[in-house]
C-alpha positions, 0 to 999 in steps of 0.5 A, a space after each residue: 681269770 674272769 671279771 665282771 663288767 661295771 654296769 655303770 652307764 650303759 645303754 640298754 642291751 643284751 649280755 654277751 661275753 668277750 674275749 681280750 689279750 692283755 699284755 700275752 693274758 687271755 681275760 673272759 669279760 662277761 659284757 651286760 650290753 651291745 652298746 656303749 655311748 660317748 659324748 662328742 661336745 665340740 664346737 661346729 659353729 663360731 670362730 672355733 668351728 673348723 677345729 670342732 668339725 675336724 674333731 669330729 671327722 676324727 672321732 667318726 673315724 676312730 668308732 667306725 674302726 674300733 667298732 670293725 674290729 668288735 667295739 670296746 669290749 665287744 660293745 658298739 659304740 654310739 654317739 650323742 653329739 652337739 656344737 658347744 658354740 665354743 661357749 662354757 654354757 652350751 657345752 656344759 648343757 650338751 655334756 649335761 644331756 649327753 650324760 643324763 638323757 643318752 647315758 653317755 659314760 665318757 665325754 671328749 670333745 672342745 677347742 677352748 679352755 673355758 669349754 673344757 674348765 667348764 665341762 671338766 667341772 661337771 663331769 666331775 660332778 656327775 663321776 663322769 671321764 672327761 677326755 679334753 681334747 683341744 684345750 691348750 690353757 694351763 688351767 684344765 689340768 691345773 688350777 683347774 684340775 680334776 680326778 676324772 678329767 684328762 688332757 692329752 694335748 699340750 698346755 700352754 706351759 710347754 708351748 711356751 717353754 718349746 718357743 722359749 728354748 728354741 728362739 729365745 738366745 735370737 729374739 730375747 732381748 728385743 721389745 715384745 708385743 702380745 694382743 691377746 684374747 682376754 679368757 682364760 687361755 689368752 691368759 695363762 700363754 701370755 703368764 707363761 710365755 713373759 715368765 720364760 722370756 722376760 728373765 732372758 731380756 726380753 721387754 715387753 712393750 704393750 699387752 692389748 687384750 681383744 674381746 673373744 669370741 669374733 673380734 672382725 676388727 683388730 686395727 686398734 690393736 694393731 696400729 698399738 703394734 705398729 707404733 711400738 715397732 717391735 722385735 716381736 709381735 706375739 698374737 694370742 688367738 686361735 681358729 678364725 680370729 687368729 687367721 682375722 688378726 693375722 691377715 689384718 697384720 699383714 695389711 698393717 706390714 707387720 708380717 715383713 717388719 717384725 718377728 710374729 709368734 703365734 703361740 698355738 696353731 693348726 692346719 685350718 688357721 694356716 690355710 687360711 692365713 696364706 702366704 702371711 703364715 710364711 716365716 710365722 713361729 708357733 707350735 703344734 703337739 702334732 703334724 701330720 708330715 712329720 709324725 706321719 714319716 717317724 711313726 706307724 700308728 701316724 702314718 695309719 691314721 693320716 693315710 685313713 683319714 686322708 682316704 677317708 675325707 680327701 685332705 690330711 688331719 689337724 691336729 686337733 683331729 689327731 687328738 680326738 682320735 687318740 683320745 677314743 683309742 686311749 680310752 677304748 685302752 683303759 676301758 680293756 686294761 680295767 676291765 670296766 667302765 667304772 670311771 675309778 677303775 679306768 682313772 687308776 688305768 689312766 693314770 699308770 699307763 704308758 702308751 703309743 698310738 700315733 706320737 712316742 710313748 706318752 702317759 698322763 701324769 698321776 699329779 694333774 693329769 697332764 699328758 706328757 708328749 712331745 712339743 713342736 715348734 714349727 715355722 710357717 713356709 710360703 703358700 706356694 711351696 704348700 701341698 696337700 690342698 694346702 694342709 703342708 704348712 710349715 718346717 719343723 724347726 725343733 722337736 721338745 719331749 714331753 718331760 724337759 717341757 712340762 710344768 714341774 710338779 712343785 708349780 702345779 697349783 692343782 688340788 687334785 679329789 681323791 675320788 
């Protein structure tokens, strides 16, 4: 059987003519070009940079493989690049330029809901895919939702359901604090960690918003906390603001009077916490300790990237590197770059690659995968240049944690 590739967006080349196996098929794809390119729209500056700069080591990775071993299709793949600032604007600009300037024909990349919203809206726009990388608020793939964006990583929804399930029957009836960044993600975790553990007899004492992005000072905050001498300080902030906020609690003693939550973390805002880290609750969608010793295609990528960089992956980093591969998988199944044919792909695939079989979900987009929950332990019990940060308490499959269908407020477009 032979299909011809969509032209769509390419980058001038030469034709050319590839052979793929699909499930034990042989296809003969008619290739019109050498060279396909990508966006990478991530943050390499502000409080988000070490997660944007691990993305990337992650991407680099994943297309230096990929174009090994023949590209996608027998296409090399390229790369247009450019640090979003963790801020809506930037990133939108960057996708915009990569789009119309490198003929980039997917966008991956970003460590902030409001990044994500704000790019997912354009590369909607311009019937781009966009492949969201590290955005953990409900609103990419909810009220905010889009045809062509997908999200693989773990919303905050099922975050807050894996926290809930896994502490709640010992801290859900005790008083509870949150300090929250006050944007879109700071938000939707606080919405949906009260919602869960509220009902279960949980008091929520005070909800402190801190500016984002930068907060340096968090004394205000946390003298509130200190005063109100909860059972549970959860900090709603991610990348260096947490790691500020919660060595700040730290010299406040709030890491030895109370229980803290941190809804969202990875291997940078640990490290870079220390010993404050230590009995600290959170999640994570991916460890590379615990996926590493269960699963293959974990263990090939963290002995690849560790090899290759010297120190283990976020998981962050995890997620850009499955996001190429997951698209590079579509792209071969549809047998074209044309963004409907590789959406109906997307949307009815399931797949394995570095976690258990996973898919993204044909309502919202929304990837259905596993949830850790994960509890810091102390620095000197840390390996691997310090990125072994924490015991997995419980594991949450993707299904029993997702956000039922009949909540979703997501309009998805028909096209």
């Amino acid at each position: 059987m032979k299909q011809t590739l969509s032209r769509g967006r390419f980058v001038a080349g030469t034709a050319g003519t590839v052979a793929l196996t699909f499930g034990g098929g042989r296809y003969v794809i008619a290739a019109p070009t050498k060279d396909i390119t990508i966006g990478l729209d991530v943050p390499l500056s502000g409080p988000y940079a070490d997660q944007g700069q691990d993305q990337l080591r992650a991407y680099h990775l994943a297309i230096e493989e990929i174009n090994a071993k023949g590209g996608i299709m027998g296409m090399n793949v390229k790369t247009s690049e450019g640090d979003d600032q963790t801020k809506p604007g930037v990133a939108t600009e960057n996708a915009q330029r990569m789009i119309e300037r490198d003929g980039a024909v997917m966008i991956t990349g970003g460590s902030s809901t409001g990044t994500a919203v704000a790019v997912s809206g354009l590369c909607q726009q311009k019937n781009v895919i966009f492949m969201a990388a590290l955005t953990h608020g409900d609103e990419t793939t909810n009220q905010n939702c889009h045809k062509h964006t997908f999200r693989r990583y773990n919303d905050a929804y099922m975050s807050a359901q894996s926290l809930a399930r896994t502490l709640v029957s010992k801290y859900g009836t005790g008083k509870w604090f949150y300090i929250t960044a006050d944007y879109a993600w700071g938000h939707s975790v606080y919405d949906n960690i009260t919602a869960v553990v509220e009902p279960k007899g949980a008091k929520t004492v005070k909800n402190v918003l801190t500016p984002f992005p930068g907060t340096k000072d968090f004394s205000p905050m946390l003298q509130q906390a200190q005063a109100a001498k909860p059972d549970v300080l959860v900090l709603t902030e991610f990348g260096a603001d947490m790691v500020t906020c919660l060595n700040q609690a730290a010299q406040f003693g709030l890491t030895k009077s109370t229980k803290i939550l941190v809804p969202l973390v990875d291997e940078y805002m640990a490290k870079g916490t220390k010993d404050n880290f230590d009995n600290v609750v959170s999640t994570a969608p991916f460890y590379w300790k615990y996926h590493a010793a269960k699963y293959p295609g974990a263990k090939k990528f963290v002995d690849a990237f560790t090899k290759k960089y010297g120190f283990p992956p976020s998981n962050g980093a995890e997620t850009a590197y499955a996001d190429i591969y997951i698209y590079k998988m579509a792209v071969e199944k549809a047998g074209s770059i044309d963004p409907a044919k590789v959406i109906n792909v997307l949307e009815t695939t399931k797949f394995q690659f570095t976690k258990e079989q996973e898919w993204y979900r044909k309502e919202d987009h929304q990837g259905v995968n596993s949830c850790l929950v994960v509890e810091g332990i102390p620095e000197a019990q840390r390996g691997a240049n310090g990125f072994e940060y924490a015991r997995v308490l419980e594991v949450h499959d993707g299904e029993s944690v997702v956000a039922p269908l009949s909540s979703l407020s997501c309009k998805m477009e028909s096209a």
